[in-house]
N, CA, C and O atoms as a Maestro MAE file, in Angstrom:
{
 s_m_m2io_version
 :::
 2.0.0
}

f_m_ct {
 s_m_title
 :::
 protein
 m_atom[308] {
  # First column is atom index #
  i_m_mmod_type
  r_m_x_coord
  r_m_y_coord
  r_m_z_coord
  i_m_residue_number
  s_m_chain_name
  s_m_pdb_residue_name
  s_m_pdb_atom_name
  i_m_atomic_number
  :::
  1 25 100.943 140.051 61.226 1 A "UNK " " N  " 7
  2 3 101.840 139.252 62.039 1 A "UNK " " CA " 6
  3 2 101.160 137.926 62.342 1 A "UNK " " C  " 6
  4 15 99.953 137.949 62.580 1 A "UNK " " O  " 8
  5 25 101.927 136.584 62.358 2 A "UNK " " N  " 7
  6 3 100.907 135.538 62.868 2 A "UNK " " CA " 6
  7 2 102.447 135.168 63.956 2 A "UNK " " C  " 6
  8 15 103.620 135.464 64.183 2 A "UNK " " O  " 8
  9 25 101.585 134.521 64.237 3 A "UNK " " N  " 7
  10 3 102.661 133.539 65.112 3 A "UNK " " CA " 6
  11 2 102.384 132.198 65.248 3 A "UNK " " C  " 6
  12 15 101.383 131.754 64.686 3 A "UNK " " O  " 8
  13 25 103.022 131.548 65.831 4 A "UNK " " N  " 7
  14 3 102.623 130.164 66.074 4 A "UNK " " CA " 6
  15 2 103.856 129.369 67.321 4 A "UNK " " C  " 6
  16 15 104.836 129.817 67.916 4 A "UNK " " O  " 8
  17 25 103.208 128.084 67.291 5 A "UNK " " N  " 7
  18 3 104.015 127.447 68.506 5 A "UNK " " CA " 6
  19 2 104.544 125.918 67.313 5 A "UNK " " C  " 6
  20 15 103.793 125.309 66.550 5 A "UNK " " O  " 8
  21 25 105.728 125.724 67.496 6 A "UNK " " N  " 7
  22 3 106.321 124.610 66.550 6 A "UNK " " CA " 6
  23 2 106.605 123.620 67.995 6 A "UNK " " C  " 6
  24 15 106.860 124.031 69.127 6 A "UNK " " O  " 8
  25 25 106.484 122.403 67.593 7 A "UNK " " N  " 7
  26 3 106.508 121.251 68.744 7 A "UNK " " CA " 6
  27 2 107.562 120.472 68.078 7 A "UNK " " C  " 6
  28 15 107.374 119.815 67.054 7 A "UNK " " O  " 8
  29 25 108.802 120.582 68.772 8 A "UNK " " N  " 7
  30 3 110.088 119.256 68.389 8 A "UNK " " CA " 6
  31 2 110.208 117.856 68.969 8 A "UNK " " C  " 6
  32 15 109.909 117.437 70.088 8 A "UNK " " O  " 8
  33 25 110.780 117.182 67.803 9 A "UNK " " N  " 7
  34 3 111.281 116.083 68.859 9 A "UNK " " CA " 6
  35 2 112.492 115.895 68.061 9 A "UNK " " C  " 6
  36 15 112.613 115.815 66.839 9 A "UNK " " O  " 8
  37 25 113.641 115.822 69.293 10 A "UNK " " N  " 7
  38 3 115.332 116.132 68.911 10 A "UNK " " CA " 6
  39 2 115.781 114.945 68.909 10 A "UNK " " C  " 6
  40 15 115.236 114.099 69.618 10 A "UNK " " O  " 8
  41 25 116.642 114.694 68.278 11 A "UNK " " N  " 7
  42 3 117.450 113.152 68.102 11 A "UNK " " CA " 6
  43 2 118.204 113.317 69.511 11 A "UNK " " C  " 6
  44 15 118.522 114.465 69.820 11 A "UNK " " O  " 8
  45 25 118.532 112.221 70.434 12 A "UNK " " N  " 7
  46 3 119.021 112.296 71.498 12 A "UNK " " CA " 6
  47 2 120.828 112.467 70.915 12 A "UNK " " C  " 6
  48 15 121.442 111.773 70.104 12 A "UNK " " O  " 8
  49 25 121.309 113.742 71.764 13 A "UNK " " N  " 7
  50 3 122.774 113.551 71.485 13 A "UNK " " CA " 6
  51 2 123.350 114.714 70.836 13 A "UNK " " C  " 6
  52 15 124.516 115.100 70.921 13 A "UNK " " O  " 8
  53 25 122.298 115.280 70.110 14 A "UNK " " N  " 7
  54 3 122.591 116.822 68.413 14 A "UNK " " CA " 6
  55 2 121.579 117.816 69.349 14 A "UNK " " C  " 6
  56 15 121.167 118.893 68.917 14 A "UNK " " O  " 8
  57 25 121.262 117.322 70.612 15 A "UNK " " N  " 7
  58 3 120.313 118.707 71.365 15 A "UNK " " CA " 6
  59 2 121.081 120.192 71.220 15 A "UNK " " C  " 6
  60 15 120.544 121.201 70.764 15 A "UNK " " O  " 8
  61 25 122.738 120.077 71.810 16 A "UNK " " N  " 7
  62 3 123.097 121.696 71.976 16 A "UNK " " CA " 6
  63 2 123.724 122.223 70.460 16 A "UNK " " C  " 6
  64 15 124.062 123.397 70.308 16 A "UNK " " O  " 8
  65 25 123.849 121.072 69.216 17 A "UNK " " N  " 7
  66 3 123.907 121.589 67.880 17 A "UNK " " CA " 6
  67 2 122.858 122.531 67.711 17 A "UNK " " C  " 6
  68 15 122.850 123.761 67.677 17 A "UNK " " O  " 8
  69 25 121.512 121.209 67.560 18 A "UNK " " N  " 7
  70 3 120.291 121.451 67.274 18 A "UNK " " CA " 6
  71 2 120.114 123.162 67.884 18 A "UNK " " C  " 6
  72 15 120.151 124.180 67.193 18 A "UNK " " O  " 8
  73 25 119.939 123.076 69.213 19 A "UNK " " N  " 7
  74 3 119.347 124.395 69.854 19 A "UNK " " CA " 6
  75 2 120.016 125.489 69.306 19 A "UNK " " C  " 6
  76 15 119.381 126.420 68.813 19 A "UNK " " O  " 8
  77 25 121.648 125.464 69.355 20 A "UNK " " N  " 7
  78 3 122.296 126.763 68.518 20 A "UNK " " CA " 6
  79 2 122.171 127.236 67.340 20 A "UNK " " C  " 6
  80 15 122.391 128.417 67.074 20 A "UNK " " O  " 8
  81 25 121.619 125.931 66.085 21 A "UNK " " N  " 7
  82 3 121.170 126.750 65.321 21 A "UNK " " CA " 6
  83 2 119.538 126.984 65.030 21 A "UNK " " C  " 6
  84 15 119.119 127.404 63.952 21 A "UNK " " O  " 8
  85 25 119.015 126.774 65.731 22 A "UNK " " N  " 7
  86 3 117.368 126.596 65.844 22 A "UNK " " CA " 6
  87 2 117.337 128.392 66.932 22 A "UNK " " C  " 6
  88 15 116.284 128.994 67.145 22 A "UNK " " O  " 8
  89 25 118.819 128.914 67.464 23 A "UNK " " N  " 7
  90 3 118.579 130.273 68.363 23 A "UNK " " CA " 6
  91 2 118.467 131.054 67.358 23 A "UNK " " C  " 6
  92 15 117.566 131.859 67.118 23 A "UNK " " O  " 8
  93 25 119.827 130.698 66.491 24 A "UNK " " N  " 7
  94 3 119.933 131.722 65.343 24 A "UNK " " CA " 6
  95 2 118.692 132.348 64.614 24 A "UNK " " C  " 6
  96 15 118.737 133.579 64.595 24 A "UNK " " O  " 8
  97 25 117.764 131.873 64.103 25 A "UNK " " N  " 7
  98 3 116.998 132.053 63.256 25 A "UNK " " CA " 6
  99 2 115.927 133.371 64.123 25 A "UNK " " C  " 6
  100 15 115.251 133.273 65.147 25 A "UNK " " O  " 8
  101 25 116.149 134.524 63.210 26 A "UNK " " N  " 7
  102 3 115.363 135.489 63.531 26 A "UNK " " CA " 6
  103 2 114.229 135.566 63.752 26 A "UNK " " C  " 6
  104 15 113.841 136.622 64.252 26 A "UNK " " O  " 8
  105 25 113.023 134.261 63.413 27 A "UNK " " N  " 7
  106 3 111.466 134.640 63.675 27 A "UNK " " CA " 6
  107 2 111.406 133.634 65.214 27 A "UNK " " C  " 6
  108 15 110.436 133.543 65.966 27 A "UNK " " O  " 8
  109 25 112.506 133.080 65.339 28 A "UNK " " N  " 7
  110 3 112.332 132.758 67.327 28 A "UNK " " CA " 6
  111 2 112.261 133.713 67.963 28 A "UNK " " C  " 6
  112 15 113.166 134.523 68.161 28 A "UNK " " O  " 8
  113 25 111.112 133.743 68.388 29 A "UNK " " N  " 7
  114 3 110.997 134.178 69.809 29 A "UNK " " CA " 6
  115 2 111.394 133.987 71.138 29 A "UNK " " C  " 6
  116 15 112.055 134.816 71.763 29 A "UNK " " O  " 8
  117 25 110.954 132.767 71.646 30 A "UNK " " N  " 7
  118 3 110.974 131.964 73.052 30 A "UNK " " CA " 6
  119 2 111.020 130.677 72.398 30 A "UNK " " C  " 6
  120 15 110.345 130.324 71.432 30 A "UNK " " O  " 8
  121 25 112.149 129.819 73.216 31 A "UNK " " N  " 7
  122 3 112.027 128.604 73.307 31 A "UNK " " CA " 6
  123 2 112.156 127.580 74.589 31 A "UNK " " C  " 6
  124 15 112.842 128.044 75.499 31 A "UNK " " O  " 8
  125 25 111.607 126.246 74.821 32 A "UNK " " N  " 7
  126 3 110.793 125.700 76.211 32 A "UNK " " CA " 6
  127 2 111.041 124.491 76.127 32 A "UNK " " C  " 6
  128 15 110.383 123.825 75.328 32 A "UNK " " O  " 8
  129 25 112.050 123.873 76.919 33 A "UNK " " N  " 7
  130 3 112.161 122.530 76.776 33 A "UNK " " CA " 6
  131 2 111.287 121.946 77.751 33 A "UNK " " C  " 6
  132 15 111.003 122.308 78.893 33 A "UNK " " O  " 8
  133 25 110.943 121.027 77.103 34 A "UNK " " N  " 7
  134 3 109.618 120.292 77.883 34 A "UNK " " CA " 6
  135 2 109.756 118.834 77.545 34 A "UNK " " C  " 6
  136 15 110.457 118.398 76.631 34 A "UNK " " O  " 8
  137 25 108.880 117.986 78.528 35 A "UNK " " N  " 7
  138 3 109.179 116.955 78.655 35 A "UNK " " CA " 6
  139 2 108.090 116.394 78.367 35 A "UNK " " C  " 6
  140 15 107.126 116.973 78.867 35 A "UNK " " O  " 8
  141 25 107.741 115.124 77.508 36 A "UNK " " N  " 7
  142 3 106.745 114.324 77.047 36 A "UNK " " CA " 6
  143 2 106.791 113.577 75.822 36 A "UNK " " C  " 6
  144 15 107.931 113.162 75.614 36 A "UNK " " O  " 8
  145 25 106.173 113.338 75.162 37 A "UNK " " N  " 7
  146 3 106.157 113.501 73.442 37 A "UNK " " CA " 6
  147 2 106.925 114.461 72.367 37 A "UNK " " C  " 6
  148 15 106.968 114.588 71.143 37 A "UNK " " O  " 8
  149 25 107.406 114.960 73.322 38 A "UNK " " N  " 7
  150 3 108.180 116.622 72.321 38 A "UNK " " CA " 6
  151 2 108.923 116.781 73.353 38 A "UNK " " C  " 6
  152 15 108.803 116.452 74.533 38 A "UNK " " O  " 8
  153 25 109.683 117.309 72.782 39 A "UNK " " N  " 7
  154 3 111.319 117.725 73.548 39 A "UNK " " CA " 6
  155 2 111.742 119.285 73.777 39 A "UNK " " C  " 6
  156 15 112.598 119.661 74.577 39 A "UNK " " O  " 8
  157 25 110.840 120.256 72.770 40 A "UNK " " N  " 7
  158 3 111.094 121.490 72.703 40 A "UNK " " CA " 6
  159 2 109.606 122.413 72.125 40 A "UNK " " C  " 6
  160 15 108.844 122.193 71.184 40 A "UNK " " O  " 8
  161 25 109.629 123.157 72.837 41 A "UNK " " N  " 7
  162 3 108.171 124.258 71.943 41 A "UNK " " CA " 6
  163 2 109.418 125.632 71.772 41 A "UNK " " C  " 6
  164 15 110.077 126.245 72.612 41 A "UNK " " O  " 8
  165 25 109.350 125.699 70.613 42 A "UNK " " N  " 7
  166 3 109.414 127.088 69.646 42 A "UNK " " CA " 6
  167 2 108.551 128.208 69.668 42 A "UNK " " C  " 6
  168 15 107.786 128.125 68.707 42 A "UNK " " O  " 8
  169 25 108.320 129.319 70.413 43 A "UNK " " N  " 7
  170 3 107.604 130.743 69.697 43 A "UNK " " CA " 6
  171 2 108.380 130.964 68.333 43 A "UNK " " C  " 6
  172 15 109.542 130.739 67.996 43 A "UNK " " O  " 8
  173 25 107.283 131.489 67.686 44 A "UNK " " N  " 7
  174 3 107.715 132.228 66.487 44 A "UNK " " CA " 6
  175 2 106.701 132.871 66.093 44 A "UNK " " C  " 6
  176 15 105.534 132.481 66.065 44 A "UNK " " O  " 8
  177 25 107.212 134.068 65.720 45 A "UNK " " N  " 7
  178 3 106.531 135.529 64.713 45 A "UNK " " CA " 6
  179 2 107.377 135.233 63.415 45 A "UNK " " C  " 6
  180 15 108.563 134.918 63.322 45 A "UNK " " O  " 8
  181 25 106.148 135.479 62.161 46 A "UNK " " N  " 7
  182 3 106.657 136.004 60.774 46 A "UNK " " CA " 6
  183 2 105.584 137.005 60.646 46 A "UNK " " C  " 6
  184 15 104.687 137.323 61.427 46 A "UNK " " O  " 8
  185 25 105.910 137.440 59.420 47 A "UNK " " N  " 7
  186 3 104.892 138.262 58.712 47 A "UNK " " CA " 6
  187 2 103.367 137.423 58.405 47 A "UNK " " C  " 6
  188 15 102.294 137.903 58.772 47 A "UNK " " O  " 8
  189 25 103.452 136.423 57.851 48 A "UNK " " N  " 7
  190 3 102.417 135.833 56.979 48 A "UNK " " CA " 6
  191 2 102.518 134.494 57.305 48 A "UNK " " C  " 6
  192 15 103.576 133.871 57.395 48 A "UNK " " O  " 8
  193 25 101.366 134.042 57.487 49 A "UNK " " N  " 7
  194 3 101.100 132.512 56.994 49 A "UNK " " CA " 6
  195 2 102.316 131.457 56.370 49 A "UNK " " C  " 6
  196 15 102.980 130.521 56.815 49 A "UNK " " O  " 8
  197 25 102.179 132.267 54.939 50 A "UNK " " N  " 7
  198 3 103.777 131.368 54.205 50 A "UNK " " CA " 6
  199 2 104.757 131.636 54.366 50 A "UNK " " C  " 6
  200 15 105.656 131.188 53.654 50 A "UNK " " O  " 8
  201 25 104.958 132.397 55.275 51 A "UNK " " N  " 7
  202 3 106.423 132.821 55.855 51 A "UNK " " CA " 6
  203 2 107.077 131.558 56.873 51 A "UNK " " C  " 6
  204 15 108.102 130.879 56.815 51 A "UNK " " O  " 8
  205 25 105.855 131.636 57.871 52 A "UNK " " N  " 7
  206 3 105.813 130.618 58.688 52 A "UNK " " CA " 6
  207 2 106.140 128.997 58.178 52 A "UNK " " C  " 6
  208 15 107.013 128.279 58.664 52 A "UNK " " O  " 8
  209 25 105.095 128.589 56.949 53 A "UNK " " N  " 7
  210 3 105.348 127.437 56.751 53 A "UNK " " CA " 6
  211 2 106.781 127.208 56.256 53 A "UNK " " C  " 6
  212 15 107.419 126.191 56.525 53 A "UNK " " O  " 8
  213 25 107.290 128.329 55.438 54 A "UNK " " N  " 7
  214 3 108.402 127.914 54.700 54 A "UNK " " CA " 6
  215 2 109.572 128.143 55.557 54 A "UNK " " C  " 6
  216 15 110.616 128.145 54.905 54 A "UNK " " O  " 8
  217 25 109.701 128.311 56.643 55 A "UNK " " N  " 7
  218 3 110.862 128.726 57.540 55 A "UNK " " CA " 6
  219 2 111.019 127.236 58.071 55 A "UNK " " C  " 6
  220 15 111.907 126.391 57.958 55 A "UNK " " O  " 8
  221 25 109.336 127.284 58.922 56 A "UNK " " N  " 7
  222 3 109.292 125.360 59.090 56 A "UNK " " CA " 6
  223 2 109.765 124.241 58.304 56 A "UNK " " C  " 6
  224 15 110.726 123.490 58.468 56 A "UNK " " O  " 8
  225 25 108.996 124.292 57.539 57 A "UNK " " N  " 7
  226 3 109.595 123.059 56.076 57 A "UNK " " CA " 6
  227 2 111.157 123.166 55.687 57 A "UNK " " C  " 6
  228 15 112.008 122.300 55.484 57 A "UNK " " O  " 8
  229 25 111.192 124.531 55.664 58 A "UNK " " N  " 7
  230 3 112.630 124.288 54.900 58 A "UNK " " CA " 6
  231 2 113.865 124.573 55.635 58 A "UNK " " C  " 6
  232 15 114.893 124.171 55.089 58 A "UNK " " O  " 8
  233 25 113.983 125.169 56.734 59 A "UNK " " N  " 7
  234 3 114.731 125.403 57.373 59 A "UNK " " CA " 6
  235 2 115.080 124.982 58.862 59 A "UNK " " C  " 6
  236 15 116.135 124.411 59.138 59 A "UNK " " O  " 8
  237 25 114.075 125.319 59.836 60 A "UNK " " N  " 7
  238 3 113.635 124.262 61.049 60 A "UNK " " CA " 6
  239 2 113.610 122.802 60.570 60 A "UNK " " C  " 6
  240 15 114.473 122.112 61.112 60 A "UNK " " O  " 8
  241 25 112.996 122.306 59.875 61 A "UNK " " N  " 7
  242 3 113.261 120.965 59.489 61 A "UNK " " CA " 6
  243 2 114.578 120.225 59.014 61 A "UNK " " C  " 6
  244 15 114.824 119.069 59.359 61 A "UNK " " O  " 8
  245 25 115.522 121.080 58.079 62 A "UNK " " N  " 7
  246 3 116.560 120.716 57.778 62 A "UNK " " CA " 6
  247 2 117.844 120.923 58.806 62 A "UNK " " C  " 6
  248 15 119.011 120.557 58.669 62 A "UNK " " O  " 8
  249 25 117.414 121.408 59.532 63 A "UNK " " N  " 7
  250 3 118.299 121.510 60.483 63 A "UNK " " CA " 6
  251 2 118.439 120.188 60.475 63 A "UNK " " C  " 6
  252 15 117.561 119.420 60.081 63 A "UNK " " O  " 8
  253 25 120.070 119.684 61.113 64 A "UNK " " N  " 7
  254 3 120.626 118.235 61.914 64 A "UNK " " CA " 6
  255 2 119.961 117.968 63.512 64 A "UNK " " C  " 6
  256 15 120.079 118.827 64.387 64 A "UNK " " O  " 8
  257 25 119.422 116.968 63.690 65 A "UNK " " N  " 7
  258 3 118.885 116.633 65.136 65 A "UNK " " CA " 6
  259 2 117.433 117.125 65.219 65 A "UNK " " C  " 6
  260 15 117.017 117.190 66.375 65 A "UNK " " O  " 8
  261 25 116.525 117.503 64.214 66 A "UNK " " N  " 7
  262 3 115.123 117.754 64.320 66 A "UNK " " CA " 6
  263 2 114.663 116.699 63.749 66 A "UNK " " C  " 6
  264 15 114.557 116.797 62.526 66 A "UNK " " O  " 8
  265 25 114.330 115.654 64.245 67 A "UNK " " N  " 7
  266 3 113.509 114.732 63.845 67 A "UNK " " CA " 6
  267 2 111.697 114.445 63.102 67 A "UNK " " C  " 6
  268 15 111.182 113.641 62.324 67 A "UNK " " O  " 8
  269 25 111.287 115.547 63.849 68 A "UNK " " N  " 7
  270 3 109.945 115.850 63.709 68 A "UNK " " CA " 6
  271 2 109.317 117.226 64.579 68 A "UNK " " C  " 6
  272 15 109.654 117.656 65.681 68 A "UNK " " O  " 8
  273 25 108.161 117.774 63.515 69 A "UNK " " N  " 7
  274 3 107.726 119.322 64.059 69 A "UNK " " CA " 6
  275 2 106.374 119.313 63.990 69 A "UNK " " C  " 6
  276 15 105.954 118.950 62.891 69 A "UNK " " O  " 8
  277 25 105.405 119.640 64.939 70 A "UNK " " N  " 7
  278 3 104.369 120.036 64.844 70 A "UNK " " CA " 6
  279 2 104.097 121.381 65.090 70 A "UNK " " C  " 6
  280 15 104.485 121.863 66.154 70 A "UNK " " O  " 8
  281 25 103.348 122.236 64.084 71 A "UNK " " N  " 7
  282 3 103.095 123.340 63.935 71 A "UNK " " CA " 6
  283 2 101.751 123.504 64.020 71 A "UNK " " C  " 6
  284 15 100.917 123.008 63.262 71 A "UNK " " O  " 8
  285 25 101.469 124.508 65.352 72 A "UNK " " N  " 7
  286 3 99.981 124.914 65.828 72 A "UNK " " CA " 6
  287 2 100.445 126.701 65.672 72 A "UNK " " C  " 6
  288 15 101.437 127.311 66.072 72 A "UNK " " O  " 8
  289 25 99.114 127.182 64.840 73 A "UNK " " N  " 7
  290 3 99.265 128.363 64.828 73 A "UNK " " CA " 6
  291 2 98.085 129.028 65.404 73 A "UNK " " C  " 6
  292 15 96.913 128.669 65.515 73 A "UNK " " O  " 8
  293 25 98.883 130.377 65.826 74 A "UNK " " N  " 7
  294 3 98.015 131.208 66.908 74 A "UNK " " CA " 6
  295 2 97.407 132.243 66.999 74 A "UNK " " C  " 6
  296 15 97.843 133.197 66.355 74 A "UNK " " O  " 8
  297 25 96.339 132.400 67.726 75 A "UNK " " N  " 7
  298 3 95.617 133.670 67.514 75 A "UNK " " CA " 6
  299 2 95.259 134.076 69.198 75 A "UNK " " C  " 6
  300 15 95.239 133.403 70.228 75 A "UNK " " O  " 8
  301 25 95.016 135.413 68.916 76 A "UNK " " N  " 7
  302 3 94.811 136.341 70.347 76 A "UNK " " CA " 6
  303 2 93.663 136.085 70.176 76 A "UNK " " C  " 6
  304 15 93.058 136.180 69.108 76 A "UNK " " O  " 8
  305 25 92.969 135.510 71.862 77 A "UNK " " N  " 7
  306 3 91.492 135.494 71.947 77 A "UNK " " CA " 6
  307 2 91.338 136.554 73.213 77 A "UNK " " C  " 6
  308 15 90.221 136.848 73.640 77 A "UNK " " O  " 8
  :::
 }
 m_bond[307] {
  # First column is bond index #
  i_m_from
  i_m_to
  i_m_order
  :::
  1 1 2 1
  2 2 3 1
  3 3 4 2
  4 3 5 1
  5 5 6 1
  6 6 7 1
  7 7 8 2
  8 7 9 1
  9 9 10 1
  10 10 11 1
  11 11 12 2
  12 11 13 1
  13 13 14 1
  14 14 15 1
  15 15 16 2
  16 15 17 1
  17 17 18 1
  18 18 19 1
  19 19 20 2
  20 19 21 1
  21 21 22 1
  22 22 23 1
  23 23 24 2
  24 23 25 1
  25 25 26 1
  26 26 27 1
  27 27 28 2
  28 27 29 1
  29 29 30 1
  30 30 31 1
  31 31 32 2
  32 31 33 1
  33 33 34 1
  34 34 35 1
  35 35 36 2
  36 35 37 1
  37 37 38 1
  38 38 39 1
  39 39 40 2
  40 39 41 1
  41 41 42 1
  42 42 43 1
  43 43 44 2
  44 43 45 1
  45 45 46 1
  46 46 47 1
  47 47 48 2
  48 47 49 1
  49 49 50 1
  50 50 51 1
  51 51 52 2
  52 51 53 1
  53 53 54 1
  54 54 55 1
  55 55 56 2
  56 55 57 1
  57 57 58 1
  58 58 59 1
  59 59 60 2
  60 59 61 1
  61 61 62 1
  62 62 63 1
  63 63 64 2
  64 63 65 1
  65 65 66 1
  66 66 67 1
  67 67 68 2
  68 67 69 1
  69 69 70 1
  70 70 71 1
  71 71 72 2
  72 71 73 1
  73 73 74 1
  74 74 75 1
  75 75 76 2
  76 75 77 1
  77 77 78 1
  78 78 79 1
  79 79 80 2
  80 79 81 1
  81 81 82 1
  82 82 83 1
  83 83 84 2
  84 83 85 1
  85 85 86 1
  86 86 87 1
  87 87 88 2
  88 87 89 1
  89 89 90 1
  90 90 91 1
  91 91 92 2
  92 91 93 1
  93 93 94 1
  94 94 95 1
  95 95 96 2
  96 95 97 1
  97 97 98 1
  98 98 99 1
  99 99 100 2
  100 99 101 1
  101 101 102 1
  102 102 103 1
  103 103 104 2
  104 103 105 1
  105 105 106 1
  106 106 107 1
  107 107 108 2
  108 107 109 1
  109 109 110 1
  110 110 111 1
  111 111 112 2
  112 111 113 1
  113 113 114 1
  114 114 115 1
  115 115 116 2
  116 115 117 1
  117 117 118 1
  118 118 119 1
  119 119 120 2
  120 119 121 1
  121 121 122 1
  122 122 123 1
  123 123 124 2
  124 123 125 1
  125 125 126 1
  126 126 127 1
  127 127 128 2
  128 127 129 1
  129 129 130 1
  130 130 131 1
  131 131 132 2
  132 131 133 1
  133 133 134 1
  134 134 135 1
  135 135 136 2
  136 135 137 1
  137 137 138 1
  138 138 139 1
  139 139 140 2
  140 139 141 1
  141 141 142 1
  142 142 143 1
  143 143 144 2
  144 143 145 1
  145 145 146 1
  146 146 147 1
  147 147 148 2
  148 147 149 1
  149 149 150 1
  150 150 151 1
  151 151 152 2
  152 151 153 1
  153 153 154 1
  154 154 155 1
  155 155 156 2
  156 155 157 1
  157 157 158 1
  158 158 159 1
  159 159 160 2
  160 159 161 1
  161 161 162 1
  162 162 163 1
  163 163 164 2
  164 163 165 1
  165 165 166 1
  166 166 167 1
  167 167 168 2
  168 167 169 1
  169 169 170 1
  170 170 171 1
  171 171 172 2
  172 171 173 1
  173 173 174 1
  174 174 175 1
  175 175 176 2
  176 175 177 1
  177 177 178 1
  178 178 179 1
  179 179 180 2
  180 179 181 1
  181 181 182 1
  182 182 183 1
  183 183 184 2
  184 183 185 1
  185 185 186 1
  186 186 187 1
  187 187 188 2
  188 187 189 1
  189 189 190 1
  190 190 191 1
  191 191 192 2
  192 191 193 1
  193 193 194 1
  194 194 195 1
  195 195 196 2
  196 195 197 1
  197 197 198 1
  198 198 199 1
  199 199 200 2
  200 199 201 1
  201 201 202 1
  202 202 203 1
  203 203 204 2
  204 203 205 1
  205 205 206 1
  206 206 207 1
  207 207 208 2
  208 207 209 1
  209 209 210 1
  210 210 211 1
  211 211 212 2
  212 211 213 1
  213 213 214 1
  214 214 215 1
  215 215 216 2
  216 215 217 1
  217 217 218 1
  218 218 219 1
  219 219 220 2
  220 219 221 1
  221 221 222 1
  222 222 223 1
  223 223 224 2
  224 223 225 1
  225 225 226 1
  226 226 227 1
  227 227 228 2
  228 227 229 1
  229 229 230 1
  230 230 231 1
  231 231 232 2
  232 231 233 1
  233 233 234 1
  234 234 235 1
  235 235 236 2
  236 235 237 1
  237 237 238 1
  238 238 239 1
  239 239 240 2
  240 239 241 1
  241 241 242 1
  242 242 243 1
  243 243 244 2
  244 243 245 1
  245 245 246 1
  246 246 247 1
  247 247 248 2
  248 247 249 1
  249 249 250 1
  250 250 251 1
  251 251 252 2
  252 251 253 1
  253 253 254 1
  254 254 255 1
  255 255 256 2
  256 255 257 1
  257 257 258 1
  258 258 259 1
  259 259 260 2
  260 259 261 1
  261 261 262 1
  262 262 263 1
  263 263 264 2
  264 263 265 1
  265 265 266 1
  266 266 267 1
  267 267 268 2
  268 267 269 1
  269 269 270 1
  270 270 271 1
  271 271 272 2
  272 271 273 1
  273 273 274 1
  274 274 275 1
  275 275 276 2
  276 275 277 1
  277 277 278 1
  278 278 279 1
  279 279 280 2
  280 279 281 1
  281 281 282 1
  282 282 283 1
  283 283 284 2
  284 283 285 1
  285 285 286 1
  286 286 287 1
  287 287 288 2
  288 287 289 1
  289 289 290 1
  290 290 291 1
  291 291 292 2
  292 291 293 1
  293 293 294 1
  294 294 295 1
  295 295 296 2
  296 295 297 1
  297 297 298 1
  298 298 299 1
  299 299 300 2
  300 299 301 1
  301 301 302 1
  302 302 303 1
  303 303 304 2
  304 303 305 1
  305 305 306 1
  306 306 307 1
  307 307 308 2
  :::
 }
}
């Protein structure tokens, strides 16, 4: 299992598009709107490493109203 934390920044205006289909997607966990430089933190669980990236790249990203994602991945200390 890995997980990780994805960092958004939403086009102002496509936020409650954006969020409904960014709920859909089965490896969300928790999501945290926050205020700063980023607009949203994502939990997410996959299986693997490339599970993760390719959900990011190709799917979280193509979404309408995701402008940009930073992906920090996580480990239990």
């Amino acid at each position: 299992m890995v997980t990780g934390l994805v960092l958004l920044k939403l086009m102002p205006g496509k936020e409650k598009q954006t969020l409904a289909r960014l709920k859909a997607l089965s490896s969300v966990v928790h999501m945290s709107a926050v205020f700063g430089r980023w607009d949203l933190v994502i939990d997410m669980e996959t299986d693997d490493l490339p599970m993760l990236s390719n959900i990011v790249v190709h799917e979280i990203r193509s979404i309408p109203g995701v402008l940009t994602t930073e992906t920090l991945v996580t480990t239990s200390i």
